[in-house]
C-alpha positions as CSV (number, residue, x, y, z in Angstrom):
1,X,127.8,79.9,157.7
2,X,126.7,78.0,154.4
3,X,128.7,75.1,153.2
4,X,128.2,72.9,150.3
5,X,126.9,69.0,151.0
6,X,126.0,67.4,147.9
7,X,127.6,68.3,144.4
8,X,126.3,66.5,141.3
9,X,125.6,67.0,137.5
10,X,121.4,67.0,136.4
11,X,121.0,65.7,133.0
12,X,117.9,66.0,130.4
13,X,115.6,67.2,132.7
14,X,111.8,66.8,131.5
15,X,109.0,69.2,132.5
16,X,105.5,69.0,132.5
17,X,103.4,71.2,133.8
18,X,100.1,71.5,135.1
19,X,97.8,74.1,136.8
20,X,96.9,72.7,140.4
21,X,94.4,74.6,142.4
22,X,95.8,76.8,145.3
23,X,93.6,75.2,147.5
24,X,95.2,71.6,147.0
25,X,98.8,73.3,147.8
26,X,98.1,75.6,150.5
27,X,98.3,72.6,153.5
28,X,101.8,71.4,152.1
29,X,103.3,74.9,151.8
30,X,106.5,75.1,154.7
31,X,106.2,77.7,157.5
32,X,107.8,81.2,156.2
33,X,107.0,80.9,152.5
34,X,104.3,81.0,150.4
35,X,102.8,80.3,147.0
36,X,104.3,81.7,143.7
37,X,102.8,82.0,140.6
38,X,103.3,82.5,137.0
39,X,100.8,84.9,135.0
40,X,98.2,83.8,138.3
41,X,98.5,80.2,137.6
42,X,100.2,78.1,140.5
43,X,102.3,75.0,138.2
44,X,103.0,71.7,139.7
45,X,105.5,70.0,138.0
46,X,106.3,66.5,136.7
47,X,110.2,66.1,136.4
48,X,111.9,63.1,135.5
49,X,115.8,63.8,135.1
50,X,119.3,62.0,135.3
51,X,122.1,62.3,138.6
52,X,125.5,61.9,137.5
53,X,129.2,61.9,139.8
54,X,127.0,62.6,143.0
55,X,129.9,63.9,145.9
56,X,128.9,64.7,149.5
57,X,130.9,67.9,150.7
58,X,132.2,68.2,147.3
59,X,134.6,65.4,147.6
60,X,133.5,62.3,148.9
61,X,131.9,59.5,146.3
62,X,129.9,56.7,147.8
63,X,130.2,53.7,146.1
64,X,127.1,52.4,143.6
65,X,125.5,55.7,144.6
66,X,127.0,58.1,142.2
67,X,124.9,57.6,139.3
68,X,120.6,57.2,139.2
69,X,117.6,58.3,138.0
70,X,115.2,60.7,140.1
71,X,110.9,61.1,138.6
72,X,109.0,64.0,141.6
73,X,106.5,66.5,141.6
74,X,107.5,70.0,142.7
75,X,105.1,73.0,143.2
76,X,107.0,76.7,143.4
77,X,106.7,79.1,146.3
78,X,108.7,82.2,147.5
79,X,110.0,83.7,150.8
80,X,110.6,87.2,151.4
81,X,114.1,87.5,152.4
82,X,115.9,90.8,153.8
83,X,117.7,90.6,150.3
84,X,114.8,89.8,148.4
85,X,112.7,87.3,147.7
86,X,113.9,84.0,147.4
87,X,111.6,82.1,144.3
88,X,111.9,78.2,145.7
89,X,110.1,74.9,144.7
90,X,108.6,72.0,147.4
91,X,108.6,68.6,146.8
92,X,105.4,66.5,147.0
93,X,107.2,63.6,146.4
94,X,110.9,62.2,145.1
95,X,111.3,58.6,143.8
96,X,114.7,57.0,143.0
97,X,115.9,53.7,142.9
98,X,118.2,53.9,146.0
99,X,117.1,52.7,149.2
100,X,120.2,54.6,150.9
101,X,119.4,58.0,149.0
102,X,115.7,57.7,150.4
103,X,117.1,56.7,153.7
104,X,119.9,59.6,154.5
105,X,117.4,62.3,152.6
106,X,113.8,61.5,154.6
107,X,116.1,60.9,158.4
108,X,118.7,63.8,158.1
109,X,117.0,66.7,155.6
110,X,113.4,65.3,155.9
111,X,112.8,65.5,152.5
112,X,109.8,63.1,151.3
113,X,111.7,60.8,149.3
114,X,110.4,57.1,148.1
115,X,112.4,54.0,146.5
116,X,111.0,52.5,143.5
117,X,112.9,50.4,140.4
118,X,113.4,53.0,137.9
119,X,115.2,52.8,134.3
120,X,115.9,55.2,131.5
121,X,116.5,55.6,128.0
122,X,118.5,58.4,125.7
123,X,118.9,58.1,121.8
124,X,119.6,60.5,119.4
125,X,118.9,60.9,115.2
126,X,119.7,63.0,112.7
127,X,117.7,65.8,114.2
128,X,116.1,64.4,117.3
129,X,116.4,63.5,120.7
130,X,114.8,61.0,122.5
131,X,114.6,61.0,127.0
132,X,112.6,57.9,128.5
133,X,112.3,58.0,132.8
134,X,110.4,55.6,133.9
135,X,109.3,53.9,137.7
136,X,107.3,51.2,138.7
137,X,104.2,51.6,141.0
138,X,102.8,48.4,142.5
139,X,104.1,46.4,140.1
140,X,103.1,48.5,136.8
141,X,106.0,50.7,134.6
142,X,105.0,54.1,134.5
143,X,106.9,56.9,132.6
144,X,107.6,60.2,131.1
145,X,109.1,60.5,127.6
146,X,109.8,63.4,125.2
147,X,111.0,63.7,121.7
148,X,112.7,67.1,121.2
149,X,114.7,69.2,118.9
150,X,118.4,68.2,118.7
151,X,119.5,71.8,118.6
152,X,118.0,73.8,122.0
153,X,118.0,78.0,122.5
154,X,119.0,80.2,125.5
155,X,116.3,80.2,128.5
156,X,114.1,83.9,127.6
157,X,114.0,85.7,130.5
158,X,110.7,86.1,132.3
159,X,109.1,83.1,129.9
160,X,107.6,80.0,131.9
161,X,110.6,78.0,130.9
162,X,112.1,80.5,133.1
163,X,110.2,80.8,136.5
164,X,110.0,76.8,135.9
165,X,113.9,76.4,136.2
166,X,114.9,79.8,137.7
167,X,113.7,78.5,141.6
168,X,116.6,78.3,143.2
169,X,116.1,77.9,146.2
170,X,114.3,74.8,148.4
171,X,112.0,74.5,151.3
172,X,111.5,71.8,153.2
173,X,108.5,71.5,156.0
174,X,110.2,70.1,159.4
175,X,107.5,70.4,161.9
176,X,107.3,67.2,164.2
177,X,104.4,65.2,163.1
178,X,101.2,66.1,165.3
179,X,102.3,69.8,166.5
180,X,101.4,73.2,164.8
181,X,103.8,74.1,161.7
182,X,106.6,76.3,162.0
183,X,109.8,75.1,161.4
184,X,110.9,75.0,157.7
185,X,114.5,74.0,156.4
186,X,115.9,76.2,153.7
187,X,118.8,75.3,151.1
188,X,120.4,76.7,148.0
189,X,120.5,75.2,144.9
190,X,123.6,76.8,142.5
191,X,123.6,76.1,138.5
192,X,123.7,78.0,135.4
193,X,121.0,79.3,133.4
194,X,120.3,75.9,131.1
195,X,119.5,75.5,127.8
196,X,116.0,74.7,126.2
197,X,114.8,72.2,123.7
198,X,111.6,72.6,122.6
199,X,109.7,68.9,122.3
200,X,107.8,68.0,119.9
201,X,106.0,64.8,121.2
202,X,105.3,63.5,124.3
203,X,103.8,60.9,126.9
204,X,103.3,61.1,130.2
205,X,101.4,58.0,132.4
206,X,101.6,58.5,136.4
207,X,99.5,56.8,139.0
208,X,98.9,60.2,140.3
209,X,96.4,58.5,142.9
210,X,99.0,56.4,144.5
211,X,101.7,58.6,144.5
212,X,100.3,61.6,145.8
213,X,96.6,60.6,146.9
214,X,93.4,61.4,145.1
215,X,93.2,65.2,145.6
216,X,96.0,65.7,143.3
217,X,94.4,63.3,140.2
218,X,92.0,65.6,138.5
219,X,94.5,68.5,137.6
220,X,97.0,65.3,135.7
221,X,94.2,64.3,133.5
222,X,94.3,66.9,131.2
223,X,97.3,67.3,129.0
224,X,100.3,69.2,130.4
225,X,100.1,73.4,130.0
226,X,103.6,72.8,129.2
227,X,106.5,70.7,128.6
228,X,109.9,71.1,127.5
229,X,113.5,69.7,127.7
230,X,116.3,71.3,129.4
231,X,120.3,70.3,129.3
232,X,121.1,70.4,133.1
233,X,124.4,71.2,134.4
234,X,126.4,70.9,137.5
235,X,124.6,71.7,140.4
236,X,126.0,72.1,144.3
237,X,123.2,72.4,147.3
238,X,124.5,74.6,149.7
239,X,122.8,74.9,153.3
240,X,120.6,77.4,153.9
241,X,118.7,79.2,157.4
242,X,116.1,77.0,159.6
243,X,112.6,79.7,159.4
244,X,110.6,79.0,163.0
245,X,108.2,81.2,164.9
């Protein structure tokens, strides 16, 4: 039966968004799933956002752990499910700035997580809004930063804004290291339909290279196909099934 361990609240979630070739995806896609695209292109995405009153099983805070930034790239892949398919995302790589968080997440749910100092910034004008993330890579600040439109609109359904932010499920590869593939966790992540606020500047500086290894740096040094602002919401992540041969 499905129960709820981690309730939270995402806030100003930036997303940039980049064509990565099939190819480079293919080895990291889990057991039982595979790649989704949008209008044929396969998007991996930059996303930088905000975690706010963090509860395990709904309930229980842990102490300093309840508010923090999170930066990762996610790429998008389905799984045909007897109810339909299930549209997902799988995480290359999560940073945040709490050893613990990285700790429970890799050991229990085996989800690649990575502690680095991170810091962020919000302002707001008369008509503007400002998001800063940023995370430092041996020993260097990096960031992602939009300006954007105070006033957002309703997500269009079937736009890229859309299949971006409509995954909602995740899939996490939990093969033992050195045997063949086939084991893949599966969880459920529960939120409204956000909000969009269309950006009008941006910048975006990641050491792709160290973070996710050179095969990955050509397709982040061209400008983003996309990027965009969203409001967040409460979120809960509810278990899901374990997919093995």
């Amino acid at each position: 039966m499905a129960f709820t361990f981690l309730t939270a609240e995402w806030r100003n979630l930036i997303f940039a968004n980049y064509a990565i070739d099939p190819e480079v995806l293919k080895p990291l896609v889990p057991y039982g799933t595979e790649l989704d695209a949008y209008n044929g292109i396969c998007y991996g995405s930059l996303v930088g956002f905000y975690f706010q009153r963090v509860r395990l099983f709904g309930a229980v805070a842990v102490p300093f752990h309840q508010e923090f930034e999170e930066f990762n790239l996610r790429f998008y892949v389905r799984r045909k499910h007897q109810t339909g398919w299930r549209r997902g995302v799988v995480f290359v790589k999560e940073i945040v700035p709490k050893p613990a968080i990285s700790l429970v997440a890799n050991t229990l749910y085996g989800e690649p997580y990575a502690t680095h100092p991170m810091r962020h910034e919000w302002r707001t004008d008369a008509d503007q809004q400002y998001t800063r993330y940023e995370w430092k890579v041996n020993g260097a600040w990096n960031h992602i930063q939009v300006r954007a439109d105070q006033r957002g609109h309703a997500l269009v359904p079937d736009s890229e804004e859309a299949f971006i932010t409509e995954h909602y499920w995740g899939y996490t590869n939990r093969s033992s290291s050195g045997t063949k593939a086939g084991r893949t966790s599966e969880y459920e992540v529960v939120h409204p339909t956000w909000s969009i606020f269309p950006v009008t500047d941006y910048s975006v500086h990641c050491d792709v290279t160290t973070l996710y290894g050179s095969r990955f740096a050509p397709f982040f040094e061209e400008p983003p196909r996309s990027i965009f602002l969203a409001d967040g919401s409460a979120v809960a992540i509810r278990s899901g099934e374990t997919i093995s041969r």
